[in-house]
N, C-alpha and C positions, 0 to 999 in steps of 0.2 A: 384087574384092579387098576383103578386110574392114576397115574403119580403126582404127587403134590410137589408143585416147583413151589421154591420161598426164594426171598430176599434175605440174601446172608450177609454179615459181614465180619472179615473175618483179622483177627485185631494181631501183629504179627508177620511180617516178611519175608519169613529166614524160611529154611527147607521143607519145616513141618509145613508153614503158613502157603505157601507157595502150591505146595502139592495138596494140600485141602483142596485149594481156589480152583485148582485143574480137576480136579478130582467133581468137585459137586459142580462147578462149569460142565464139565462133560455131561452128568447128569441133568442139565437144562436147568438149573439153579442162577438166579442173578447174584452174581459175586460181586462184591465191592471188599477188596484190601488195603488196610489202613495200616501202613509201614511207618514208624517213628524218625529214621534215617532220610534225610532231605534225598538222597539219589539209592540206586542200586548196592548193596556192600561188597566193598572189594578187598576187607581186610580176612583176617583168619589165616590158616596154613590149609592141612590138608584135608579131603575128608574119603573114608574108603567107606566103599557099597558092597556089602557081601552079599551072598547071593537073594536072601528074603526079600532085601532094598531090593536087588534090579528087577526081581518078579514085579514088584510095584511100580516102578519104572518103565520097563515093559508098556505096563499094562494102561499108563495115560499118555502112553507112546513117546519119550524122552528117553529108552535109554540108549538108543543109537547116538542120538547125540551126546550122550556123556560117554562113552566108550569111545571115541571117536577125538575125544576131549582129554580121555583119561590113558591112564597107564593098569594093563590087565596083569594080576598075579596070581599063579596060583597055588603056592605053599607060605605058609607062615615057620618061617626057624628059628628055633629058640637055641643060645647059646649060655653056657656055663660061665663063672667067673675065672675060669681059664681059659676059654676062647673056644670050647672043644661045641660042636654040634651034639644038642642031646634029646632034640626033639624037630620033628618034620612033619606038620599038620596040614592035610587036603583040605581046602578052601571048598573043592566041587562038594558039598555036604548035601545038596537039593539038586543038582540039576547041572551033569555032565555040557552042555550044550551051552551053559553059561560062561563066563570069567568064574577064575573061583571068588578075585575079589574087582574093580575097577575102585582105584586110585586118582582122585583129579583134585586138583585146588578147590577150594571153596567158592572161592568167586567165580572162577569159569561154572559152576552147579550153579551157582544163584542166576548167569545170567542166561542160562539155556533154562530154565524154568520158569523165569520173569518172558521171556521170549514167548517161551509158550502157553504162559499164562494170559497173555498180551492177546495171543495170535488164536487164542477157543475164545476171547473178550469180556475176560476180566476187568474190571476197572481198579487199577491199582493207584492210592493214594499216597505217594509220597509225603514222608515231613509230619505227619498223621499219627498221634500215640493217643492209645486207647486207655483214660485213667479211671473211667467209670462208667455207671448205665443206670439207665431206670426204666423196669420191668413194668407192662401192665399184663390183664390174663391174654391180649393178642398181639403186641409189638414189645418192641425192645428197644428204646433210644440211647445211642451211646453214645458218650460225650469222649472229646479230645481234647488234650492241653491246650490247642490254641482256641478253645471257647466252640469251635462249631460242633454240631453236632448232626445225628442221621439216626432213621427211625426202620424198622427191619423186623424180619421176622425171626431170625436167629441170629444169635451172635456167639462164634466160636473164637476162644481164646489158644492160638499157638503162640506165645507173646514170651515164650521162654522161660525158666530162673525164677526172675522175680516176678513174672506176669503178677499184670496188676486188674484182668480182668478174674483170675483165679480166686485173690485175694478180696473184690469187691463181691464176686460167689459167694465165697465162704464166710465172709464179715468178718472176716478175721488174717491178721500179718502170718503168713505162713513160714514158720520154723526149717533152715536148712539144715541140713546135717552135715558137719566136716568127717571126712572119714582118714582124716590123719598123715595126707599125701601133699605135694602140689606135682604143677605140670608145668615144666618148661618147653615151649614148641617154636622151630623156627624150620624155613627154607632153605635149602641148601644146594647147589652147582657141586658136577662133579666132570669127571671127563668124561667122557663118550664110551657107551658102554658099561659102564658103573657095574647096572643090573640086568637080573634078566627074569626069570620067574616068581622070584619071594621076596615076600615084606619078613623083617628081621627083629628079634627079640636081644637084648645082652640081658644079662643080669649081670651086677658086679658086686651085690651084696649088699652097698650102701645104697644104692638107685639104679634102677631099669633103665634101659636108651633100648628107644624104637626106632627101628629108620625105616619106611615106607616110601617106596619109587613113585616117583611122577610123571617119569619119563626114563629113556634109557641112562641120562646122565643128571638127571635133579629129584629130589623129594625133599619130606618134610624127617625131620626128628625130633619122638618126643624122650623127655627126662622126667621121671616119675620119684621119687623122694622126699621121704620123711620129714613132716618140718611141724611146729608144736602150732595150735590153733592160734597164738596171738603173733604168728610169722609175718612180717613186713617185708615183702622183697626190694629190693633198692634199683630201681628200671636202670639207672645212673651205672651204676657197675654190673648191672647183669652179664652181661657179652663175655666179660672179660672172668666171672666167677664161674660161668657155664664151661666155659675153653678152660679154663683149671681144671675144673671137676673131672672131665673126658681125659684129658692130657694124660693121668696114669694110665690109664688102661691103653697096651700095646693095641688089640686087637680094635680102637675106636680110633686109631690115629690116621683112616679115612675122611674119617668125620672131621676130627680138630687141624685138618691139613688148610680145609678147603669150607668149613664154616668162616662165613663174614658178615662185617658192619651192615654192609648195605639190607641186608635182610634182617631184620628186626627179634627179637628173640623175646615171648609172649611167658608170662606166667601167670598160672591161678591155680585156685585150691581146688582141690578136687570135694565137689559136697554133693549132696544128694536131695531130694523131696521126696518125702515115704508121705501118699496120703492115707488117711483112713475116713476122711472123707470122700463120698459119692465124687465123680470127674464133674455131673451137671446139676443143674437147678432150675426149672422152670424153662426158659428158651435162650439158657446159654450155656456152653460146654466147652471143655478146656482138651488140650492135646499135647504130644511132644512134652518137652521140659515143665511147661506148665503144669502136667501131671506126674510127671517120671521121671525128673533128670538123676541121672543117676552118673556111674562112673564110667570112665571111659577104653575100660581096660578088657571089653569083647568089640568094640567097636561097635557097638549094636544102639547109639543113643539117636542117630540119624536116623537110622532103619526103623525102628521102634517110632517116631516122627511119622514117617512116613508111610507103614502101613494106619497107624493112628487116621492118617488122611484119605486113607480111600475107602476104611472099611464104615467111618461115621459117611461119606459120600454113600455106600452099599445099603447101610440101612435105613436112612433117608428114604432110599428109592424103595424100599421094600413095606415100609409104615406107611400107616393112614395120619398119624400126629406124631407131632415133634417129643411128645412125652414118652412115643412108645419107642422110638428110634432111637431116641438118646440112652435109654434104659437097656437097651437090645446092643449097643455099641460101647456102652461101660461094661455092659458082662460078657462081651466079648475079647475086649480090649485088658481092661483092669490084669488079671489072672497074668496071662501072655507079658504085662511088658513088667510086673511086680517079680514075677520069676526072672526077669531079665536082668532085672535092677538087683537081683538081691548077688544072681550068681557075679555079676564084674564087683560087687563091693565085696563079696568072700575072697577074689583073687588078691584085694591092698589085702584085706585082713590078716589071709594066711601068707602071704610073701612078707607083710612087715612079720609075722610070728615064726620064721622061719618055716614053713612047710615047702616046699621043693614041689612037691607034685598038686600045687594048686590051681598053679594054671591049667593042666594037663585033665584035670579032673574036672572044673568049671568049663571049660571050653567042649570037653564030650557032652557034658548035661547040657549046655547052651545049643549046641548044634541039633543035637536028641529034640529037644524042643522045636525047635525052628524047624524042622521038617514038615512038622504038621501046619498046613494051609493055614494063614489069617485069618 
């Protein structure tokens, strides 16, 4: 069977949009990505690749370089609100020969994959935001805020959150869902040695503190707590209400020793997108957050990103029309990342309703799943 190369493009910069580009690039596909951000982004905290992510990794040859980049773990320890260890979870759940998890900045990820998006030649467009398109039965012209415009033969939205290629799909403003949390996340310097194998869980009843290594003496920590849906958080006094909050707990007074200004300290709600509409329509298709965003509490919303990226690159190459591949890569995809999305928002649900063993139970069915190939 002969393979149909298209003109793609692909609306969206960030990890999903990135590893599409490499992903259908490698497939002999002409890539043009259209990034809203004037340069590379170098903001965000951390982001961890469990092992699904690095098969995918792997597999469009980047993930020496983020291992390389990253900091490798391989248990995750959950601790009580007395400090006591109550749980010790194997990260290796697919594949002994891997990290259980690689731990790196965000922006070092963004720019080893712009790198290598660059370097199979992608044309990446900076400055470039995708706010609509107009469909005939053989191109797809998509229009940008600053008026220009480009004509293709697909167009795939990784575009996040709000994607607004999702939304021109659908004809309709699509509905987040708050699932009742926010998330506090910052950088943080430690001395030398800090860590050595595990990313860390507290619970203290009132809110969750994650601290995941970056390196042997810096990572990131996030704060997970309850806050009502019309919550305004005040950027102005953050730092100093986050260092309260930590301060009672003995066992986090690593954390509020050596947490500082100079690292910025990020809040947002934790929400979700349940579609029940189809991912595509005609000759455009949405991925990553655009389809899925869900919570962030298996670490699985990158990953989920990211296989999304190779496996519509696999079907492409296996179809005769874009109507059959898009079709064959929603009911691939859809099933896989809806169970994903449902199991991290049962972990807020049952830890806000006190159930103790939610994590424990979501995370075996999470990894149960993940076993089975993309």
């Amino acid at each position: 069977m002969k393979k149909r190369h298209y003109h793609i493009v692909i609306a969206g910069g960030g990890i999903g949009g990135l590893c599409a580009a490499i992903s259908l690039k490698n497939q002999g596909h002409d890539v043009t990505l259209f990034e809203a951000s004037p340069c590379n982004r170098t903001t965000g905290a951390g982001i961890l690749q469990p092992q699904n992510a690095q098969h995918v990794l792997k597999e469009i040859g980047v993930l020496n370089d983020c291992c390389s980049l990253g900091y490798q773990t391989t248990w995750l320890e959950i601790f009580d609100e007395a400090g006591e260890l109550i749980e010790k979870v194997n990260e290796k759940f697919i594949d002994d020969t891997l990290p259980g998890r690689n731990n790196m900045l965000r922006a070092k990820l963004n720019n080893i994959l712009t790198k290598h998006a660059e370097t199979a030649g992608v044309n990446i467009r900076w400055g470039m935001k995708v706010v609509s398109y107009k469909e005939t039965a053989s191109t797809v012209t998509v229009f940008c805020k600053n008026g220009k415009d480009f004509t293709c033969d697909l167009l795939v939205g990784f575009d996040g959150i709000h994607s607004a290629v999702r939304d021109a799909m659908l004809e309709k403003k699509t509905e987040k869902e708050y699932l009742g949390v926010g998330a506090f996340r910052f950088y943080i310097e430690f001395p030398e040695n800090t860590f050595s194998e595990s990313a860390m869980i507290y619970k203290t009843g009132e809110f969750q503190v994650g601290v995941i290594p970056l390196s042997v003496k810096a990572g990131y920590v996030f704060i997970l707590k309850a806050f009502p849906a019309d919550y305004q958080d005040d950027e102005r006094t953050r730092f100093t209400r986050v260092k309260e909050m930590l301060s009672h707990r003995k066992e986090l007074e690593f954390i509020t020793t050596h947490i500082s200004k100079k690292h910025p300290v990020i809040f947002n709600k934790i929400e979700q997108i349940r579609l029940t509409d189809k991912w595509y329509k005609g000759r455009v298709v949405i991925g990553g957050d655009a389809a899925h965003a869900g919570a962030p509490t298996l670490a699985q919303g990158a990953a989920m990103a990211i296989e999304d990226a190779i496996v519509l690159a696999d079907e492409l190459g296996h179809h005769q029309t874009i109507k059959t591949a898009l079709q064959a890569y929603y009911e691939r995809r859809a099933p896989r990342a809806s169970k994903i999305q449902e199991l991290s928002a049962n972990i807020i649900q049952h830890e806000m309703n006190g159930n103790p063993n939610a994590a424990h139970e979501n995370i075996a069915n999470c990894y149960s799943l993940l076993k089975k190939a993309y």
